[in-house]
N, CA and C atoms as an extended XYZ file, in Angstrom:
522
Properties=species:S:1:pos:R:3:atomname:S:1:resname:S:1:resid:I:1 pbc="F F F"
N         7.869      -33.745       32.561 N   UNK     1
C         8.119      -32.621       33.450 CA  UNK     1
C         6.862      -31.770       33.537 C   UNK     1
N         6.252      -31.382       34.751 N   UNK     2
C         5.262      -30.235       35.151 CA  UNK     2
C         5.830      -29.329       34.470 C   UNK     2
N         5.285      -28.719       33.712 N   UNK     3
C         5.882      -26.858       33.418 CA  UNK     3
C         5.231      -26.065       34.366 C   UNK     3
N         4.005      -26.657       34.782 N   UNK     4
C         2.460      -25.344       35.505 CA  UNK     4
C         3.544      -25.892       36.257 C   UNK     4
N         4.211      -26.113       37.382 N   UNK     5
C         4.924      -26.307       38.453 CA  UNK     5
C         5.873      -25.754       38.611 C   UNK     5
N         6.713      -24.930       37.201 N   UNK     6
C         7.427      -24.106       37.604 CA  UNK     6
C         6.950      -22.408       37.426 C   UNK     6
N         5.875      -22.017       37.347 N   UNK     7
C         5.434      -21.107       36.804 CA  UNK     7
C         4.822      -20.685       38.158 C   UNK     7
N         5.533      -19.482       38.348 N   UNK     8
C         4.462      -19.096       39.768 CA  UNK     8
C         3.777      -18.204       39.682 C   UNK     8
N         2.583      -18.327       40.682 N   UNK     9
C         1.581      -17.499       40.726 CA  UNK     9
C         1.719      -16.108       41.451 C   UNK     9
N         1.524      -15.147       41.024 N   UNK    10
C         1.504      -13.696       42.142 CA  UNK    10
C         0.334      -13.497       42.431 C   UNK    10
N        -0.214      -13.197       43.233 N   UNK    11
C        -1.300      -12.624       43.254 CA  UNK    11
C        -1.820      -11.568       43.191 C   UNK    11
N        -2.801      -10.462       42.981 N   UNK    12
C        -3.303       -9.396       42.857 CA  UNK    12
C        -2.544       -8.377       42.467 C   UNK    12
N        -2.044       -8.953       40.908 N   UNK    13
C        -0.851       -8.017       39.783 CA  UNK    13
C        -1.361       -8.246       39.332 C   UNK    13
N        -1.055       -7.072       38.389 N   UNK    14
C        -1.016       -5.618       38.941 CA  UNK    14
C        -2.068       -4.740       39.471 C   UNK    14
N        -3.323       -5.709       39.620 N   UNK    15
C        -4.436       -5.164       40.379 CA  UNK    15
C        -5.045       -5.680       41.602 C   UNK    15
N        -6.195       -6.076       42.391 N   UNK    16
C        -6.490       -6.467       43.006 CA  UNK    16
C        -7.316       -7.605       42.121 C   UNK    16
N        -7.432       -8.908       41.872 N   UNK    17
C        -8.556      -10.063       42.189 CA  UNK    17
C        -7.362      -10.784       40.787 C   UNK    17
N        -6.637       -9.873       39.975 N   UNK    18
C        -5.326      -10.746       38.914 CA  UNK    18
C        -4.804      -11.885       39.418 C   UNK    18
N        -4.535      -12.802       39.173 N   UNK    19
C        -3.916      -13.789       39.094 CA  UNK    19
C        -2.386      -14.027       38.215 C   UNK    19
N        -1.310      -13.110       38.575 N   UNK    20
C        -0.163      -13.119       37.503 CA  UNK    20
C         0.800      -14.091       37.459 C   UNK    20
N         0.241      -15.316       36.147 N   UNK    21
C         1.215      -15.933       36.092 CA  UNK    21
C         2.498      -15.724       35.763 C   UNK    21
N         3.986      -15.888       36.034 N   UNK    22
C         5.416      -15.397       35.893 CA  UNK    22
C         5.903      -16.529       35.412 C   UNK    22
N         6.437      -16.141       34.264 N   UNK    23
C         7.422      -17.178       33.844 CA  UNK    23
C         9.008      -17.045       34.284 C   UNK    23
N         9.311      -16.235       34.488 N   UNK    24
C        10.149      -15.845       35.096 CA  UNK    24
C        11.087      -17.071       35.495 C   UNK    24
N        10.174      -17.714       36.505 N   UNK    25
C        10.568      -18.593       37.272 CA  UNK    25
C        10.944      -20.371       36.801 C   UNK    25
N        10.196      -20.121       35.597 N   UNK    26
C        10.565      -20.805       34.610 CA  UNK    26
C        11.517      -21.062       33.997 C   UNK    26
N        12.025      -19.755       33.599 N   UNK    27
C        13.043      -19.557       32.691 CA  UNK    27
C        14.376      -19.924       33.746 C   UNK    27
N        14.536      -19.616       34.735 N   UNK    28
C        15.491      -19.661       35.626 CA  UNK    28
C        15.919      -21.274       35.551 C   UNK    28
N        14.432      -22.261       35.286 N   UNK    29
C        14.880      -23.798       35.390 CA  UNK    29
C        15.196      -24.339       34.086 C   UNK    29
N        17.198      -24.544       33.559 N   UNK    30
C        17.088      -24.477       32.424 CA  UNK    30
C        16.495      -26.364       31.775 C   UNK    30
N        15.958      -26.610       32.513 N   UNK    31
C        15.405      -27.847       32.147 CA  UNK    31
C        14.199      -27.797       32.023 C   UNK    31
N        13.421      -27.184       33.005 N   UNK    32
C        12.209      -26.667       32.288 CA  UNK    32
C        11.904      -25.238       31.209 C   UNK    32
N        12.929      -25.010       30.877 N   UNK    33
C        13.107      -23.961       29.893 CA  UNK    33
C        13.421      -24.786       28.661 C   UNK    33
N        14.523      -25.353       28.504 N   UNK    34
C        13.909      -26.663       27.375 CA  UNK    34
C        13.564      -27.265       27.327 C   UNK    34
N        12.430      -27.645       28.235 N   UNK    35
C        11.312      -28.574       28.087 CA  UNK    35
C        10.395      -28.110       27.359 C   UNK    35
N        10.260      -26.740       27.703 N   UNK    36
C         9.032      -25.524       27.157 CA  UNK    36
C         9.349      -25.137       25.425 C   UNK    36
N        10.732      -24.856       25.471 N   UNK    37
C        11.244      -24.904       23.816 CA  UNK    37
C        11.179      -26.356       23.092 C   UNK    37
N        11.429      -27.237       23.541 N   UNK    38
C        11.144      -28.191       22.816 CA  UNK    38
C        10.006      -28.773       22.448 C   UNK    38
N         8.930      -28.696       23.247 N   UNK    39
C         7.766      -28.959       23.213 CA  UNK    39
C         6.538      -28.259       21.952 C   UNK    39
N         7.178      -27.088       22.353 N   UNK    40
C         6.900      -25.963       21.133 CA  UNK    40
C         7.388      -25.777       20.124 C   UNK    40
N         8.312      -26.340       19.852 N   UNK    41
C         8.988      -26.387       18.444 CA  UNK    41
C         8.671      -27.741       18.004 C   UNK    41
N         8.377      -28.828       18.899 N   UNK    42
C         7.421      -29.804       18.622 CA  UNK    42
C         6.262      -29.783       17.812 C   UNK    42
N         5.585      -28.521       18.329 N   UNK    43
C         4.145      -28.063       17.555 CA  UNK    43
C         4.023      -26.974       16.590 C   UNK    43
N         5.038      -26.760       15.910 N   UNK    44
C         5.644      -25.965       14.987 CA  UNK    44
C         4.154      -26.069       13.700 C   UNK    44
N         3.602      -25.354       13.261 N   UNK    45
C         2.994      -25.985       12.083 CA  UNK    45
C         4.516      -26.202       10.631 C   UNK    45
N         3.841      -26.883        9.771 N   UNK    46
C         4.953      -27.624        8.404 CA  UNK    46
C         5.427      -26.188        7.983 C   UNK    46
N         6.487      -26.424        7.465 N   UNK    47
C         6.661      -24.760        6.097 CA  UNK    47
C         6.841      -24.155        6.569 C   UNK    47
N         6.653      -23.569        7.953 N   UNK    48
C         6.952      -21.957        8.436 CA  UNK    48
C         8.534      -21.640        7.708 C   UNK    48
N         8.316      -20.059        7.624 N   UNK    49
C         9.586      -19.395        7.091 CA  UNK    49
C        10.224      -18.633        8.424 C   UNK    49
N         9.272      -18.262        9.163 N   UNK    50
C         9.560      -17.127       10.643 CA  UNK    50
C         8.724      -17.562       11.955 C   UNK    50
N         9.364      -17.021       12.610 N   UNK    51
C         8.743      -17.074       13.933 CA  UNK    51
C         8.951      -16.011       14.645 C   UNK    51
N         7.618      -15.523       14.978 N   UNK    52
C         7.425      -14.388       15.578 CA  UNK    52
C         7.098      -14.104       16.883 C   UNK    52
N         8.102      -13.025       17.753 N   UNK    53
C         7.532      -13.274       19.110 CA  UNK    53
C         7.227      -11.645       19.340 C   UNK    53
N         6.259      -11.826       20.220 N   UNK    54
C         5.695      -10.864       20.743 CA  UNK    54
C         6.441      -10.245       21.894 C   UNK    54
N         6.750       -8.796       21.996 N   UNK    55
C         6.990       -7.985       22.870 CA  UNK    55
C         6.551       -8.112       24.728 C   UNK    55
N         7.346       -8.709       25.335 N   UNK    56
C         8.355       -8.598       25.498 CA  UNK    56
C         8.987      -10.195       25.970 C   UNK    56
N         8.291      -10.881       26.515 N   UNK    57
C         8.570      -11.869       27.243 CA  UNK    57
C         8.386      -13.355       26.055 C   UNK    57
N         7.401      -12.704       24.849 N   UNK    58
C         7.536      -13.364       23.830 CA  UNK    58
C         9.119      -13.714       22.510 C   UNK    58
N         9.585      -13.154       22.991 N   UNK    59
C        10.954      -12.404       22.641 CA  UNK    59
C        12.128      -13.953       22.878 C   UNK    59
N        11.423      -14.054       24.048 N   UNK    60
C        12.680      -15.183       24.873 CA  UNK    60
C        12.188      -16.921       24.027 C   UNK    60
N        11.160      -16.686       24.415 N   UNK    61
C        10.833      -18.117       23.567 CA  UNK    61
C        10.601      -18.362       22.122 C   UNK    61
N        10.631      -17.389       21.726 N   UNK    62
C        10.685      -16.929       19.747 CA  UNK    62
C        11.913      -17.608       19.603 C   UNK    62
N        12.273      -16.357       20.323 N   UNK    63
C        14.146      -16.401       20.031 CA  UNK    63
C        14.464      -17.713       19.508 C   UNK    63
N        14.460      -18.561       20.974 N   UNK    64
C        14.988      -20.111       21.173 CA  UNK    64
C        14.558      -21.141       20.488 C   UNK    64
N        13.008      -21.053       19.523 N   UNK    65
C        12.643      -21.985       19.258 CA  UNK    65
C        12.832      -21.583       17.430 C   UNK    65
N        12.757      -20.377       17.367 N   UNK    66
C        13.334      -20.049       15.873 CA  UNK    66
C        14.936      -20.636       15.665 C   UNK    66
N        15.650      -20.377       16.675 N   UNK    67
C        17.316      -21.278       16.695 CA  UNK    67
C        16.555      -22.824       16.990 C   UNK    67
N        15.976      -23.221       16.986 N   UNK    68
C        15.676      -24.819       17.336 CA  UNK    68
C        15.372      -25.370       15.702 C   UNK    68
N        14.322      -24.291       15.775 N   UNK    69
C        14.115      -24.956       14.076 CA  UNK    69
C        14.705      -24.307       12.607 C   UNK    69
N        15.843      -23.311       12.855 N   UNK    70
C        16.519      -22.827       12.045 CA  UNK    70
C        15.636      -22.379       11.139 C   UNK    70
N        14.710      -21.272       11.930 N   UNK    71
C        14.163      -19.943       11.112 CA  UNK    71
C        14.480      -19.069       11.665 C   UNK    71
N        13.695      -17.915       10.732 N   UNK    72
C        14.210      -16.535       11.189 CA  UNK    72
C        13.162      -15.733       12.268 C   UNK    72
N        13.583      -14.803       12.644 N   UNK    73
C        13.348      -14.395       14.027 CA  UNK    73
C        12.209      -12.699       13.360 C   UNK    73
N        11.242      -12.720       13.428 N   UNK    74
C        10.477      -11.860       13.265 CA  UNK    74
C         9.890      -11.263       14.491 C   UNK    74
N        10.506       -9.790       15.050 N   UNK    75
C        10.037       -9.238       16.358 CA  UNK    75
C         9.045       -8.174       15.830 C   UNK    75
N         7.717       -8.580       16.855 N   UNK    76
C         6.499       -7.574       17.027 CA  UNK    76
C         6.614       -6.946       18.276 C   UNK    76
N         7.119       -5.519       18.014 N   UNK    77
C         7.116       -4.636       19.162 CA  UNK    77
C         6.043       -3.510       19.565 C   UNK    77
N         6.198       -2.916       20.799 N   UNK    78
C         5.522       -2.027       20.675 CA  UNK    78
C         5.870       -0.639       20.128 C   UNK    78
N         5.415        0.582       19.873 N   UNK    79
C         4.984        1.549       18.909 CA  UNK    79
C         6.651        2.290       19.445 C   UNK    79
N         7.705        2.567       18.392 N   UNK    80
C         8.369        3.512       18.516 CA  UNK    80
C         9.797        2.933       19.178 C   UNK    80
N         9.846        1.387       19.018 N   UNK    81
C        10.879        1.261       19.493 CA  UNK    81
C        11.583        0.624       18.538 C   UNK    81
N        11.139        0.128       17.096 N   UNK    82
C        12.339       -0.169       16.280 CA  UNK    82
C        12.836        0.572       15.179 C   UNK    82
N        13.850        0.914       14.856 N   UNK    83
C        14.926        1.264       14.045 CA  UNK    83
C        14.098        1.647       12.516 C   UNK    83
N        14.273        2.637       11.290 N   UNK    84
C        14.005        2.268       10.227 CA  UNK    84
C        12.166        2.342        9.757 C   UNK    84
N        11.781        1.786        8.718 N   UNK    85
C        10.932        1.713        8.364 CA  UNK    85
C         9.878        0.787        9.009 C   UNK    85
N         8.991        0.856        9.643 N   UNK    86
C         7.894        0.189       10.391 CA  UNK    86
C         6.561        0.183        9.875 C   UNK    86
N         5.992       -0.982        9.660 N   UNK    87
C         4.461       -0.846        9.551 CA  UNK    87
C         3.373       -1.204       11.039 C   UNK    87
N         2.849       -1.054       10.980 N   UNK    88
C         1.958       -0.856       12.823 CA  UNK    88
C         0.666       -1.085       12.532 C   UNK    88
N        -0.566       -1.766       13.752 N   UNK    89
C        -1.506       -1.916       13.668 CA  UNK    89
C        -1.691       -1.275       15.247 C   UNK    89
N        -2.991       -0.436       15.593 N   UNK    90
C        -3.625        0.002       16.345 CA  UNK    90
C        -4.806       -0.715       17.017 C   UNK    90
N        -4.879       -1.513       18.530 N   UNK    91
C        -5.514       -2.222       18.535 CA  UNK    91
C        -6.338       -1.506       19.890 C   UNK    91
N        -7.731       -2.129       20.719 N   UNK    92
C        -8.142       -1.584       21.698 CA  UNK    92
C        -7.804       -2.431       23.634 C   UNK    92
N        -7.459       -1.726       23.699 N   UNK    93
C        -7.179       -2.212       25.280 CA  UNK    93
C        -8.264       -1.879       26.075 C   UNK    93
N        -8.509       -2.025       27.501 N   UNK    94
C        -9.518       -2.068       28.503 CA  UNK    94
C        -9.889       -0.651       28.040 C   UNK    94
N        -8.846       -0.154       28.492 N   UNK    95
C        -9.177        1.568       28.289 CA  UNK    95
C        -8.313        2.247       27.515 C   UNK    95
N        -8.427        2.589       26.071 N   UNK    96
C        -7.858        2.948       25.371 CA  UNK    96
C        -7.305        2.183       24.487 C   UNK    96
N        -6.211        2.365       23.880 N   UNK    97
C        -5.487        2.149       22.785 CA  UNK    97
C        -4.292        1.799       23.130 C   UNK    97
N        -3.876        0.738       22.065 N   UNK    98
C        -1.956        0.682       21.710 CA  UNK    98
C        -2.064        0.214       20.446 C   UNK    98
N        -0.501        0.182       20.080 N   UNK    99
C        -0.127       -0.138       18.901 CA  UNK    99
C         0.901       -0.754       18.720 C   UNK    99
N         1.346       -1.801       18.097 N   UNK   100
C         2.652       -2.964       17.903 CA  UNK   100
C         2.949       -2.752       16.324 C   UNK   100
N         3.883       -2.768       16.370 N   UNK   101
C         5.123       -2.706       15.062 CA  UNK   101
C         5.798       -3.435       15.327 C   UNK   101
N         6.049       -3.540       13.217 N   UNK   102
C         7.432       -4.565       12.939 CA  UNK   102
C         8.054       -3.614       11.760 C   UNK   102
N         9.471       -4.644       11.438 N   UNK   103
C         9.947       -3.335       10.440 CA  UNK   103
C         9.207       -3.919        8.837 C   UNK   103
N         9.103       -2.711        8.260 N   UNK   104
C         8.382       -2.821        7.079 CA  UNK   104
C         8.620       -4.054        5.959 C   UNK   104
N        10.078       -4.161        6.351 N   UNK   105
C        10.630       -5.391        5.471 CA  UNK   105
C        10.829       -6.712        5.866 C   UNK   105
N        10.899       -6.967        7.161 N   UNK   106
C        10.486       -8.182        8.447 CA  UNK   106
C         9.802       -9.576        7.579 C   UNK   106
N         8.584       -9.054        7.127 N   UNK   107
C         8.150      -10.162        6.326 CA  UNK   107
C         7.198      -10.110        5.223 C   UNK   107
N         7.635      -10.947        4.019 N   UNK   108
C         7.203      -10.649        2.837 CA  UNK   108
C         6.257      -11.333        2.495 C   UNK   108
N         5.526      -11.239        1.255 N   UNK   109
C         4.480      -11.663        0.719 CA  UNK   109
C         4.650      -13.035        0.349 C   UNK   109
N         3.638      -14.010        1.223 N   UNK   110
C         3.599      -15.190        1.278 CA  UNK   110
C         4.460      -15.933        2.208 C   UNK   110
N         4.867      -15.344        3.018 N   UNK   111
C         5.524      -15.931        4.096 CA  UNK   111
C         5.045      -16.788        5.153 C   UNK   111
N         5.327      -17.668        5.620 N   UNK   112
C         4.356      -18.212        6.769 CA  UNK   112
C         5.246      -18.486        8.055 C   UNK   112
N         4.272      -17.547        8.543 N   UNK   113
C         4.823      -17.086        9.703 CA  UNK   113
C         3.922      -18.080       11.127 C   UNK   113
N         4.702      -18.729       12.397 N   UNK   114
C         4.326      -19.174       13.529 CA  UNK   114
C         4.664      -18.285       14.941 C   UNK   114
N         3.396      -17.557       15.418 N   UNK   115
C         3.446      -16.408       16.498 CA  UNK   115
C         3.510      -17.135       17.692 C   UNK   115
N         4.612      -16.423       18.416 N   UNK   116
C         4.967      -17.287       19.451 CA  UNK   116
C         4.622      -16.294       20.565 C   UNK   116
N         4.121      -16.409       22.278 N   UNK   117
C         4.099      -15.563       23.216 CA  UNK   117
C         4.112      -16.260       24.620 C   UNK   117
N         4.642      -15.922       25.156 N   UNK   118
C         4.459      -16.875       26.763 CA  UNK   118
C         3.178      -16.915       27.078 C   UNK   118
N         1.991      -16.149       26.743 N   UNK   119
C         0.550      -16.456       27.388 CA  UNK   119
C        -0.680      -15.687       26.735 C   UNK   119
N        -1.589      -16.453       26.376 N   UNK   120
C        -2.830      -16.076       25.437 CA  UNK   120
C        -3.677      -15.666       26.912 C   UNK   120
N        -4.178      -14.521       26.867 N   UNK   121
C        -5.209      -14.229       27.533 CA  UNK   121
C        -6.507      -14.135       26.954 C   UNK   121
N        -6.628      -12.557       26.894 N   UNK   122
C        -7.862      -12.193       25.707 CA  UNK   122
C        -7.503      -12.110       24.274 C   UNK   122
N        -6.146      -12.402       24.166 N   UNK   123
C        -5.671      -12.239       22.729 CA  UNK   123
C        -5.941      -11.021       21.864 C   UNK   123
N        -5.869       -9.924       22.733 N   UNK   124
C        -5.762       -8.886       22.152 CA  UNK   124
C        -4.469       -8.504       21.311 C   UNK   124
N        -3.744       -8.557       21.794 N   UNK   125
C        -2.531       -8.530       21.407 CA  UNK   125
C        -1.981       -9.474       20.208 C   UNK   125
N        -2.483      -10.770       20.286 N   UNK   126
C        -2.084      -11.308       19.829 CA  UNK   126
C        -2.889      -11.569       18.422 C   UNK   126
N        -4.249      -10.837       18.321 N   UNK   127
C        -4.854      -10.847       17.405 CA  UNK   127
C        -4.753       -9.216       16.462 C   UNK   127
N        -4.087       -8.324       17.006 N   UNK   128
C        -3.352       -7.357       16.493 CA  UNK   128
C        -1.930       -7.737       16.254 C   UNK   128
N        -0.975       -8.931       16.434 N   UNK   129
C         0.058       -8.930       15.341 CA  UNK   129
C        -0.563       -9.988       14.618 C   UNK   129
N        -1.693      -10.609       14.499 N   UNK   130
C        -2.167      -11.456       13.244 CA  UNK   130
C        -2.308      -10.698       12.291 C   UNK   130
N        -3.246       -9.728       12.229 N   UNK   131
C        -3.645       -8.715       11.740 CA  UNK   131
C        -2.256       -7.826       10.944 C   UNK   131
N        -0.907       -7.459       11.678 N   UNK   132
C        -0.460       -6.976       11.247 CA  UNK   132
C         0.635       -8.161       10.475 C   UNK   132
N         0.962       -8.843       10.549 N   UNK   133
C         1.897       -9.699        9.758 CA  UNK   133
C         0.591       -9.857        8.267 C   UNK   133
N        -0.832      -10.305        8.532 N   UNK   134
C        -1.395      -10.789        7.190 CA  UNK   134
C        -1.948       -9.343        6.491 C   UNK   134
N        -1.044       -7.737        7.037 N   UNK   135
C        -1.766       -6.773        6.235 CA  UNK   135
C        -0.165       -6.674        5.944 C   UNK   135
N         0.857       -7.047        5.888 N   UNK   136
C         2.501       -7.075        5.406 CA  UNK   136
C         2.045       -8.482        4.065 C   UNK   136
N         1.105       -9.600        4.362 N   UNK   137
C         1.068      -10.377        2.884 CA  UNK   137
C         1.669      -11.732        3.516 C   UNK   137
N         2.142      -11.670        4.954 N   UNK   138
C         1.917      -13.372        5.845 CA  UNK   138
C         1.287      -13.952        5.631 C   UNK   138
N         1.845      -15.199        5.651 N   UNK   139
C         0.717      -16.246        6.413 CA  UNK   139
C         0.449      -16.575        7.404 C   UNK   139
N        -0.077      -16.220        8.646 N   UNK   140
C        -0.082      -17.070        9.912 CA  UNK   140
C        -0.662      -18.277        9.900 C   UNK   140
N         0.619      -18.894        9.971 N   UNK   141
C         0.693      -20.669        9.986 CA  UNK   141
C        -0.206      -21.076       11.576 C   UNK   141
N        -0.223      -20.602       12.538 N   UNK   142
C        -0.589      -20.980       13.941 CA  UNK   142
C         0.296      -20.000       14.731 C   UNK   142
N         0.004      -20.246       16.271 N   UNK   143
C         0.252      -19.760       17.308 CA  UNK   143
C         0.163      -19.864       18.284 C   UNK   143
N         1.484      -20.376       18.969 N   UNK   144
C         1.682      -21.236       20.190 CA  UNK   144
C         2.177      -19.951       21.342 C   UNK   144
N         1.821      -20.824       22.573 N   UNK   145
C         2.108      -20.186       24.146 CA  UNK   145
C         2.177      -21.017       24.955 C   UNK   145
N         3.263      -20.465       25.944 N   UNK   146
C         3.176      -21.526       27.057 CA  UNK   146
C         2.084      -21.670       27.692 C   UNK   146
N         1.204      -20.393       28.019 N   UNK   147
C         0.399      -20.707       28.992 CA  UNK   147
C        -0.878      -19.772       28.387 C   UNK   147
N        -1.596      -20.429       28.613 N   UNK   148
C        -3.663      -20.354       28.136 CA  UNK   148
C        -4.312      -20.041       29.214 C   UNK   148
N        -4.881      -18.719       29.359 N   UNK   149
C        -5.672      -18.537       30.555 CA  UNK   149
C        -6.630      -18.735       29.666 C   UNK   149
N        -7.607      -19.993       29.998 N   UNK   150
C        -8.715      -20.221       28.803 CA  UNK   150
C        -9.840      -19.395       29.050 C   UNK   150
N       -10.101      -19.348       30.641 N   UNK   151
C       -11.293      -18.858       31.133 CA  UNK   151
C       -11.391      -17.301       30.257 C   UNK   151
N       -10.421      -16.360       29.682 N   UNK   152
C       -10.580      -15.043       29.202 CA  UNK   152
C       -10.684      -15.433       27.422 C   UNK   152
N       -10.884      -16.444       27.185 N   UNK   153
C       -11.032      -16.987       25.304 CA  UNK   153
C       -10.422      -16.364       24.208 C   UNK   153
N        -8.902      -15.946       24.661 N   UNK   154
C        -7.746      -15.302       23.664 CA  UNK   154
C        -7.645      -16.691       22.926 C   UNK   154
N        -7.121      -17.898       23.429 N   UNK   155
C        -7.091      -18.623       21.993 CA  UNK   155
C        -8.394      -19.469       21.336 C   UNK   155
N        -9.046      -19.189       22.000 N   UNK   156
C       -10.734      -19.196       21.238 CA  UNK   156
C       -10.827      -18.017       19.917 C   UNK   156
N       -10.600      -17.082       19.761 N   UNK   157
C       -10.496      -15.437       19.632 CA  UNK   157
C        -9.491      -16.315       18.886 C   UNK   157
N        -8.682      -16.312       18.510 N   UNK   158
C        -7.694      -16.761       17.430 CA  UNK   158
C        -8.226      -17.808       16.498 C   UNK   158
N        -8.950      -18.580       17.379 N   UNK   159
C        -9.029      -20.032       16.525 CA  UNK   159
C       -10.459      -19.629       15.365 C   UNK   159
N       -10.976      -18.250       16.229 N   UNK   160
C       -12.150      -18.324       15.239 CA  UNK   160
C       -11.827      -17.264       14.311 C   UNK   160
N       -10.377      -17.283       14.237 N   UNK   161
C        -9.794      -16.103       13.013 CA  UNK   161
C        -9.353      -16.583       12.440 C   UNK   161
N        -8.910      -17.715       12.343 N   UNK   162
C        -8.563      -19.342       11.694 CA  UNK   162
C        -6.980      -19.277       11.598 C   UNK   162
N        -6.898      -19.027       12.963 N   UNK   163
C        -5.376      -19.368       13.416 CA  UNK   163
C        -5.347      -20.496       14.370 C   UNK   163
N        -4.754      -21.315       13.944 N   UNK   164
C        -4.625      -22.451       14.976 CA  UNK   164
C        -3.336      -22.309       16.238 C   UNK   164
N        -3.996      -22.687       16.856 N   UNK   165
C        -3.658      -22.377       18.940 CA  UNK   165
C        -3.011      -23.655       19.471 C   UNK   165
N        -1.472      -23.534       19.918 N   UNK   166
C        -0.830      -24.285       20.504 CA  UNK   166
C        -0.382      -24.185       21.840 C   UNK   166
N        -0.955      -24.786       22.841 N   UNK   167
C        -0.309      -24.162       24.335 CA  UNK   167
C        -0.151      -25.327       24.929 C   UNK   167
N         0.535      -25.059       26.152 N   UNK   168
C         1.376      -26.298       26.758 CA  UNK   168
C         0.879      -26.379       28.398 C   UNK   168
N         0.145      -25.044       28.739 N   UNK   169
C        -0.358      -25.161       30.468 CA  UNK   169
C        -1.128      -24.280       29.917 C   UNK   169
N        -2.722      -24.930       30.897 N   UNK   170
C        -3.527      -24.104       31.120 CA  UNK   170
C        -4.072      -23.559       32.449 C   UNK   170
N        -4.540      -22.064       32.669 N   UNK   171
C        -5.050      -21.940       34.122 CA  UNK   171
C        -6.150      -21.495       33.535 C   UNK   171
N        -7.180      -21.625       34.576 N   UNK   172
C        -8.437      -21.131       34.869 CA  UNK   172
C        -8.164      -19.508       35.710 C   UNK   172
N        -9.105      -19.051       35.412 N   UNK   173
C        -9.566      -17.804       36.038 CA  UNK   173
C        -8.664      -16.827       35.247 C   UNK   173
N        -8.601      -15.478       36.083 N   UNK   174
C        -7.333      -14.526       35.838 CA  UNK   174
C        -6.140      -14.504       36.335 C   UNK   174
């Protein structure tokens, strides 16, 4: 099955010259929606204890592939939206700042954890919940996505943090 075939393109989102890939449209095909979970739970690294998805759209394919391989579900959100005790990392965006949280007790020392997200760009994001799962005492086992915009080197940017990078479609450009 094509997955890049169900994934459509928007154009000039949310800016002018973006290229926004939507999974959206994906998810709607539930055959290419478990094509995409299976594939990825295919590339699971050995041992993981959790699987972690990223805020927000990372959420959907965590979910499904943590129930695939009967682990537990570790959510990285953004700043102020979960319950309880939280630990947080502060990372830099184009212009300015954000910050992603998990809850303080989410995951323990020596855990090995596999970060899951629908799409590696610059891996900003995704190299601020590395950061914050291995300052909780994780392991990040690897970290898979459906989709690799390679041309911006987010899972380059991972791989040279010595997280290993699993993706299933790649596009060029933005």
């Amino acid at each position: 099955m094509d997955l890049a075939a169900l994934i459509r393109t928007i154009p000039d989102f949310p800016k002018p010259g973006i290229q926004f890939r939507d999974v959206t449209t994906l998810l709607l095909d539930p055959h290419g929606f478990g094509q995409t979970v299976a594939r990825l739970s295919a590339q699971a690294p050995a041992g993981i204890d959790l699987v972690a998805g990223i805020e927000a759209r990372g959420f959907v394919f965590a979910s499904a592939i943590a129930r695939e391989l009967g682990r537990g579900l570790l959510l990285i959100r953004k700043d102020g939206k979960l319950p309880g005790a939280t630990v947080g990392v502060d990372y830099a965006l184009e212009y300015g700042t954000d910050r992603i949280e998990m809850h303080a007790d989410a995951c323990v020392p020596g855990q090995r954890v596999w970060l899951i997200d629908d799409l590696i760009a610059t891996g900003g994001t995704a190299s601020a919940a590395v950061r914050l799962i291995r300052e909780a005492g994780g392991v990040v086992a690897g970290a898979g996505f459906v989709i690799d915009l390679s041309d911006l080197g987010g899972a380059a940017r991972l791989l040279n943090d010595g997280v290993p990078v699993a993706t299933l479609v790649a596009f060029a450009g933005y």
